[in-house]
N, C-alpha and C positions, 0 to 999 in steps of 0.2 A: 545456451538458449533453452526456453523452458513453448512444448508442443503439448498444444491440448487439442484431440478432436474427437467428435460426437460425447460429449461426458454428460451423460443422463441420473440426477438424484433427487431422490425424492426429500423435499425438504419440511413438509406437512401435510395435512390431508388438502392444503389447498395451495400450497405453491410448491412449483417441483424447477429444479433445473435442467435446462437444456440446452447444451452450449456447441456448435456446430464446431468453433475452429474458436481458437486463443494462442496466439503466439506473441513471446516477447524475446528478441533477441537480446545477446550478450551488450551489457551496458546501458540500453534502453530504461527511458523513464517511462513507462505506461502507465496510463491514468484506467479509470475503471469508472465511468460516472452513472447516474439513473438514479430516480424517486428511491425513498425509504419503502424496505419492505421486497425490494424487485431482485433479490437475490448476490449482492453485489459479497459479504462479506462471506456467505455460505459457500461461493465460488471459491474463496481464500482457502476457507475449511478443508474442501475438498483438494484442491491441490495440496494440501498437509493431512489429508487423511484422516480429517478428525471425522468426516460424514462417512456411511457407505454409498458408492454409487455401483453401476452400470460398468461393463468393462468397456473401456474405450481407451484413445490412442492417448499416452500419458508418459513425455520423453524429459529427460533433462541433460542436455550438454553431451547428447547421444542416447542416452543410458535410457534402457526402459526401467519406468520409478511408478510402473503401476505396480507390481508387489513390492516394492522396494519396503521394507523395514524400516519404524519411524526414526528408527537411529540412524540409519542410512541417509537416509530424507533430511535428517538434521542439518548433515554436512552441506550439502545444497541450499535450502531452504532457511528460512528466520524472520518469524513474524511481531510484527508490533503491533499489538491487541487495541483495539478501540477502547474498550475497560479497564484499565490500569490499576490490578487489584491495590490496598491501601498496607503494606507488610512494613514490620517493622525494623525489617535488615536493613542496614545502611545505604547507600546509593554503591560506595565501593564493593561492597559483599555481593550486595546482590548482582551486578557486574563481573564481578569476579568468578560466581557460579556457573555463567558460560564459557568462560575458557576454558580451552583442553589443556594449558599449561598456563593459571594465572602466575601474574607478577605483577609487581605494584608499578612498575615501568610500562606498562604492555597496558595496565588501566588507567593509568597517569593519561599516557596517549591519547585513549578514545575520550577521554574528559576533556583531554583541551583541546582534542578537534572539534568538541562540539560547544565547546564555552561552555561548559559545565564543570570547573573544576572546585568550584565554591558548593557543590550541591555534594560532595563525595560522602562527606559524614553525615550526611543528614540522615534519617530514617527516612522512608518512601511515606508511611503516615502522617506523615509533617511536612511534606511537600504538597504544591497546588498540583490539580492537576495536569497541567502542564508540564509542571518542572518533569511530575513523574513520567510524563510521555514520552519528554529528553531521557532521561534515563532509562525505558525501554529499549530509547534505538540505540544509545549506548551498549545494551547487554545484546540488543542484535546485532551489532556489530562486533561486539567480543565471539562472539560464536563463530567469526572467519566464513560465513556462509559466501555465496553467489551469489542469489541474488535473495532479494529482502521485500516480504509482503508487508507495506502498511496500509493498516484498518483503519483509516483517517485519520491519518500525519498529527496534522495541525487540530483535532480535536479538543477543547479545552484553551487553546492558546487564542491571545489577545493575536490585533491584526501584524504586530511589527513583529510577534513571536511565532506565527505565521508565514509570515516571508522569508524570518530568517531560518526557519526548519526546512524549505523549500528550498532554498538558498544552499544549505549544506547538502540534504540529500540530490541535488542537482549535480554538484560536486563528486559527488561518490564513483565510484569506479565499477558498483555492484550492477547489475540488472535490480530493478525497484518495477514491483506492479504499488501502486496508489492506489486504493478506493478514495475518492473526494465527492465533497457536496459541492465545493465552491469551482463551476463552469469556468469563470473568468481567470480563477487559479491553474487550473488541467490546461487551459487553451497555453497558457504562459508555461506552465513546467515540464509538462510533458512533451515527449513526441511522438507518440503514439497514444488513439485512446479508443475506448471499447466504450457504445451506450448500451445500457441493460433496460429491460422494462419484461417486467412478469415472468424473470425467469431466463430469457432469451438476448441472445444479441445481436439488438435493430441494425444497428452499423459501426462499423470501423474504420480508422484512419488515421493519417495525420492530421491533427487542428485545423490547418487550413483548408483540409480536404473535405473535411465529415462535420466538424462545428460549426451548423449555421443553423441560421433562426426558423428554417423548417422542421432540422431534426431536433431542434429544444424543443418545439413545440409535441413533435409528436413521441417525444420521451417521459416529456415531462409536465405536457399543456399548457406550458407560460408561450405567453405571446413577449418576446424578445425586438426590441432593437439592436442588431446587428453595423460595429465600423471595424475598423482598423485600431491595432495599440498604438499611439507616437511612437512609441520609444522600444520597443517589441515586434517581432516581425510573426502578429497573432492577430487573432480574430477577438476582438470586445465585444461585451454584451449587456443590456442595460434594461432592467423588466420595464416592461411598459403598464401601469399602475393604471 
C-alpha cells in the first residue's frame, strides 16, 4: 500500500501542490485525472523524489520512504514516463538494464506478456511512439517493483493500442497509479480515482461514486452528459458540444 498525507511542494512560482491524503492500496488500479497543467505528473515526481517537498506522512507497504534512498525507492516504485526519450539501444538492452539479474528468459517473458516480442531488436529510435511506451512498461516491469506509476499509459497509441495497454495493465498483479486524460477510459479501468485541479484534490472515489457530470464540470468546465456503460458496470460520459 502506498500513504500520502498532507504533501506540500512547491512546483513554480505559480503552482504548488497540496495533497491532503492519497492512498492506493495493494493491487489497486487508481486513476489520477484533472486539466493540463493542475499538478497530476509533479504528484508522480514527488512520490519518486525527484521534486523537493514539505515533510509530510509518506509510507510504503509499512515502511516510512520519506528519507528512503532512491535506490530504496527503486525497489518499490517504477515509473513510466509520459516522454519516451528517442535512444538507440535495442528494445532488449534497454530492458534488460533494469533487472537485477537479466536473462534473456526472464526478457523473453515480459515481451510476450505484452505482445511485444517482434519489437525486441529494434532500436527505441526507430520505434513509433507507442511502440516505445510498450517498451517502457516493459523495463518497469523488469525492475520487479510493486507497484508502477504511469504518466499516461496510452499516450501516443492509436485507440485499439489503447485498450489493449489497459487491457494488460488491468491484468497486472502490481498496484498502478494512472495519470489519464481520457474520463471514459479511468471510469472503465480504474477502481479507484483522484480529481486534481490547481494543485489540490477536489474529490475521491470509486467511478460510480465521485464520476458524475457535476464533478467534470467543476474539474474540468465541460458540461457532460452522463449514462451507464452496456456492457461495463461504469458511468459514460459524452461532451455536450
Amino acid at each position: 500500500m502506498l500513504d500520502i498525507v498532507q504533501l506540500r511542494a512547491e512546483i513554480s512560482s505559480t503552482m504548488s501542490l497540496d495533497i491532503a491524503y492519497f492512498r492506493a492500496h495493494k493491487g489497486q488500479k487508481v486513476g489520477i485525472l484533472g486539466p493540463n497543467g493542475c499538478g497530476k505528473s509533479s504528484l508522480l515526481k514527488a512520490m519518486l523524489g525527484f521534486i523537493p517537498v514539505q515533510n509530510y506522512r509518506y509510507v510504503i507497504d509499512g515502511k516510512d520512504a520519506l528519507y528512503m534512498p532512491r535506490q530504496a525507492l527503486a525497489n518499490y516504485l517504477a515509473l513510466v514516463p509520459q516522454h519516451t526519450p528517442e535512444l538507440a539501444f535495442s528494445a532488449r538492452y534497454f530492458i534488460e538494464l533494469a533487472c537485477s539479474n537479466p536473462s534473456q528468459q526472464a526478457v523473453d517473458g515480459i515481451l510476450q506478456q505484452l505482445g511485444i516480442m517482434h519489437l525486441a531488436e529494434s532500436p527505441l529510435n526507430q520505434l513509433s511512439g507507442g511502440e516505445r511506451q510498450q517498451v517502457y512498461l516493459a523495463r518497469a516491469l523488469a525492475q520487479q517493483p510493486q507497484i508502477l506509476l504511469l504518466d499516461e499509459p496510452t499516450n501516443h497509441l492509436d485507440v485499439a493500442n489503447q485498450v489493449s495497454m489497459l487491457d494488460t495493465i488491468e491484468t497486472l498483479p502490481h498496484t498502478c497509479v494512472l495519470v489519464l486524460h481520457d474520463i471514459n477510459l479511468a471510469a472503465r479501468y480504474c477502481d479507484y480515482v483522484y480529481m486534481m485541479k490547481q494543485g489540490q484534490i477536489v474529490c475521491h472515489g470509486r467511478p460510480n461514486a465521485i464520476m458524475t457530470s457535476e464533478n467534470i464540470q467543476t474539474v474540468f468546465g465541460l458540461t457532460m452528459i452522463t449514462d451507464r456503460h452496456p456492457m461495463a458496470d461504469c458511468p459514460r460520459f459524452t461532451y455536450q458540444f
